[in-house]
C-alpha positions as CSV (number, residue, x, y, z in Angstrom):
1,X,-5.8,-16.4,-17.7
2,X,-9.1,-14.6,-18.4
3,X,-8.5,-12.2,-15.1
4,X,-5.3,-11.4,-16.5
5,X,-6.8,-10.4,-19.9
6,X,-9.6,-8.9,-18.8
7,X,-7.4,-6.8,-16.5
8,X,-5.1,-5.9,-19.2
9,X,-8.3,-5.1,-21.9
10,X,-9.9,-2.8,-19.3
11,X,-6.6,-0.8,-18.4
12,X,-6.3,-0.3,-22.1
13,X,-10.4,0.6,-22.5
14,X,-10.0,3.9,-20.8
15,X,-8.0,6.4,-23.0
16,X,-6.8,8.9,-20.3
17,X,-7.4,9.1,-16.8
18,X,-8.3,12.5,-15.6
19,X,-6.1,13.7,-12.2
20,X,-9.9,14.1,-10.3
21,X,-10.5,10.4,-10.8
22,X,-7.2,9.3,-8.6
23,X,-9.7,10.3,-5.6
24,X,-12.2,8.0,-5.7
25,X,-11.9,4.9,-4.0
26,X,-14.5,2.5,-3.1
27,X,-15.4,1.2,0.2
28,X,-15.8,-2.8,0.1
29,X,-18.2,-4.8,2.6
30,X,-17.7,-8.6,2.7
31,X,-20.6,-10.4,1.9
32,X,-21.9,-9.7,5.5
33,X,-22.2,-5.9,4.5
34,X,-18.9,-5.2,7.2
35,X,-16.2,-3.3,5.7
36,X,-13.5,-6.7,5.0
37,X,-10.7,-4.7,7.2
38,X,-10.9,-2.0,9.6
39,X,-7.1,-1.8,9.3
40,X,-6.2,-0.2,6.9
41,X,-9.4,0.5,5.6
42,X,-10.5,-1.6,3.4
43,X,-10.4,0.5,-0.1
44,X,-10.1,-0.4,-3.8
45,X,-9.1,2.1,-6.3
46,X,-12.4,2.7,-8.9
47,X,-10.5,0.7,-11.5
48,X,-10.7,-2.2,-10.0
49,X,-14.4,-1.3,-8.0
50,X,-15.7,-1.5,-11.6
51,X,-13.5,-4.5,-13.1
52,X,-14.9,-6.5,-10.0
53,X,-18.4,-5.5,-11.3
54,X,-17.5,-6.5,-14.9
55,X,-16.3,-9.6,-13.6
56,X,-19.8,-10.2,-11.3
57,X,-17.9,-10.4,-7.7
58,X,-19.5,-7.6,-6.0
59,X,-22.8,-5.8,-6.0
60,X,-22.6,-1.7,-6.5
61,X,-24.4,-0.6,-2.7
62,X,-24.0,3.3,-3.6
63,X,-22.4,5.7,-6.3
64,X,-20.4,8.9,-6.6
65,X,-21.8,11.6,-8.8
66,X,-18.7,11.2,-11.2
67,X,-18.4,8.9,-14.1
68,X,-16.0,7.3,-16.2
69,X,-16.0,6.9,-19.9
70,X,-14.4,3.9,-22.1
71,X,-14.8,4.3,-25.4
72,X,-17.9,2.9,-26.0
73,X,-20.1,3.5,-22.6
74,X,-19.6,5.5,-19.5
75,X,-19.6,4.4,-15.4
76,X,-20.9,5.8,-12.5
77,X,-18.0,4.9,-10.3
78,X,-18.9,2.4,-7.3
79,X,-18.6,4.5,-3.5
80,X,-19.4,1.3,-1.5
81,X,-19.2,-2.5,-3.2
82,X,-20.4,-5.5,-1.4
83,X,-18.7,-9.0,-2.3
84,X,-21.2,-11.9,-3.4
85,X,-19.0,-14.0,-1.8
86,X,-17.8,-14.2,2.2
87,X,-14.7,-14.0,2.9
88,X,-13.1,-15.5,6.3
89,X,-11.6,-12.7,8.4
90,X,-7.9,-13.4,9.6
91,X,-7.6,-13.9,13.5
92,X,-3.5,-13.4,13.0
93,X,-2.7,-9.4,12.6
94,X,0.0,-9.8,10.0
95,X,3.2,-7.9,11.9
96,X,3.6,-4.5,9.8
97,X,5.4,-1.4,10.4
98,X,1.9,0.0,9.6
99,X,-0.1,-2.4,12.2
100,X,2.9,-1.9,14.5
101,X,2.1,2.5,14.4
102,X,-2.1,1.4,14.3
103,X,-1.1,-0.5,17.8
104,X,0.5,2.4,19.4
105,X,-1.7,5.1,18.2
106,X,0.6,6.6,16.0
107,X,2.7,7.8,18.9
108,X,5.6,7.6,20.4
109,X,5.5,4.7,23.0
110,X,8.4,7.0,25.3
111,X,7.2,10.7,24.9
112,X,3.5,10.2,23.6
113,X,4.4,12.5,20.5
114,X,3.4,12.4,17.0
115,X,4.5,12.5,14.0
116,X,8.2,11.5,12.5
117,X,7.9,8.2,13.9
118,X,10.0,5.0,13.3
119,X,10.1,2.2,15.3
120,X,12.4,1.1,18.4
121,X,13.6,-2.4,19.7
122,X,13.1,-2.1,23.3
123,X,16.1,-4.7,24.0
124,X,18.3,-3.4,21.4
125,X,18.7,-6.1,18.5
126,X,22.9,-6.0,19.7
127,X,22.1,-7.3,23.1
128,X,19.7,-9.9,21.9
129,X,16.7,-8.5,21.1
130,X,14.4,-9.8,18.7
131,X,12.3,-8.2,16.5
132,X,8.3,-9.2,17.4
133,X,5.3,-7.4,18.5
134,X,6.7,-7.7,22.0
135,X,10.2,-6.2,21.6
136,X,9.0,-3.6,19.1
137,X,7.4,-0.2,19.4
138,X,6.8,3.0,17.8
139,X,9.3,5.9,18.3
140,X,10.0,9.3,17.3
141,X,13.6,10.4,15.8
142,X,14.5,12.2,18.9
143,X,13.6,9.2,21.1
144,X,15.0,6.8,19.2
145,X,18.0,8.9,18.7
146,X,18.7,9.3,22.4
147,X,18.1,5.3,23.5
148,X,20.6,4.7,20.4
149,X,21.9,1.0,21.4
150,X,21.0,1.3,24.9
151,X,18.5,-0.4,27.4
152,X,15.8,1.2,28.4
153,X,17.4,1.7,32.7
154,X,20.3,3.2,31.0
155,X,18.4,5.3,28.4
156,X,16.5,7.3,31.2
157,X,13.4,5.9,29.1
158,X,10.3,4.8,30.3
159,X,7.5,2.9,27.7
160,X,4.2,4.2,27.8
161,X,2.7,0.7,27.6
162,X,4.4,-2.6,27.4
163,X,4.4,-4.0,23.7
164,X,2.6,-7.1,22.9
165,X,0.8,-8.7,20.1
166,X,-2.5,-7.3,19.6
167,X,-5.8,-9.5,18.8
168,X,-7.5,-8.7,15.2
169,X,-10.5,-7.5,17.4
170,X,-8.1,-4.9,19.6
171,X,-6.8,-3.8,15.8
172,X,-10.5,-3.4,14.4
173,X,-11.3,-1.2,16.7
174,X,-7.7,0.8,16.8
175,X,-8.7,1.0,13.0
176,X,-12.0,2.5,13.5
177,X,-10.2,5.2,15.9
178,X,-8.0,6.0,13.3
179,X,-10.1,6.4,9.9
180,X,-8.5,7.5,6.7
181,X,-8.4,10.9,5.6
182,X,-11.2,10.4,2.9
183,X,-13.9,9.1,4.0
184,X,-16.9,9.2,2.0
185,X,-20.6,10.0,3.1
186,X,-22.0,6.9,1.5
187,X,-19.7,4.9,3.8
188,X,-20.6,6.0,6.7
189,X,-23.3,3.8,7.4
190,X,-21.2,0.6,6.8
191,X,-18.2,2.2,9.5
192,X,-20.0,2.6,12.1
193,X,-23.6,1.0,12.1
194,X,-22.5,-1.6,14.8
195,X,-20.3,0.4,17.3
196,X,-21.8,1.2,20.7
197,X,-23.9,4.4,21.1
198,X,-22.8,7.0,23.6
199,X,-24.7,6.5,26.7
């Protein structure tokens, strides 16, 4: 009850929000100072980077230059925020359309392109096919367009790869592969302090 009034209070403490402050999220670390997802990247907006500090669940790690104003104080917002407490990582990669394009590498599992994808059910759902990490991949239009209903002998199609479900490790380091289109200097310590160093 107090979260909800706290986040209704702080909404309402900042008069206007500037269209430059949309762009600044905050990385966040779990307790063991590792970002708490690679995939997506784990990102809060800097509203709720600084209602977390206001509410004593994380600890600011670094700043942007750019600050926020209520009407009584002003904010550096937080760039990176580390939680005081740990929490678990999930083995199970949750089965998303976005997971599903972070699996295949944001390309097309029959032609290799990118871009204008959708996703394909390798036994088409009408003859059986279920719809699971292992019947499921990502397609462009024109692909998908010319195996309409069919299977994939008939189709002239051949998969890249065959689809299965990936491990949370496997989609970690598809996620670190693929990193967001902002990313931050202050978080680049955090990203990629443990990969492996070119030989």
């Amino acid at each position: 009850m107090l979260d909800d009034h706290l986040h209704s209070d702080f909404r309402t403490q900042f008069v206007r929000e500037p269209a430059n402050l949309r762009h600044y999220p905050a990385l966040v670390l779990n307790a063991d100072y590792r970002p708490l997802s690679y995939y997506p990247l784990s990102l809060w907006p800097w509203q709720e980077a600084i209602k977390a500090v206001f509410l004593d669940r994380v600890t600011i790690i670094a700043e942007y230059d750019h600050e926020v104003r209520s009407q009584r104080q002003a904010f550096r917002i937080p760039s990176v925020v580390v939680l005081k407490d740990f929490v678990r990582p999930q083995k199970r990669v949750a089965f998303t359309r976005f997971n599903l394009f972070l699996r295949d590498e944001f390309c097309c599992q029959y032609c290799g392109a990118k871009g204008d994808l959708t996703f394909d059910h390798v036994v088409p759902r009408s003859r059986g096919g279920i719809t699971s990490w292992e019947n499921v991949v990502a397609a462009c239009s024109p692909c998908n367009l010319r195996k309409a209903n069919r299977s994939l002998r008939h189709s002239g199609l051949q998969l890249r790869r065959a689809p299965r479900q990936p491990t949370a490790d496997e989609m970690h380091a598809a996620g670190r592969r693929f990193p967001p289109n902002h990313l931050h200097e202050s978080w680049m310590d955090f990203l990629y302090w443990d990969a492996e160093l070119d030989s």
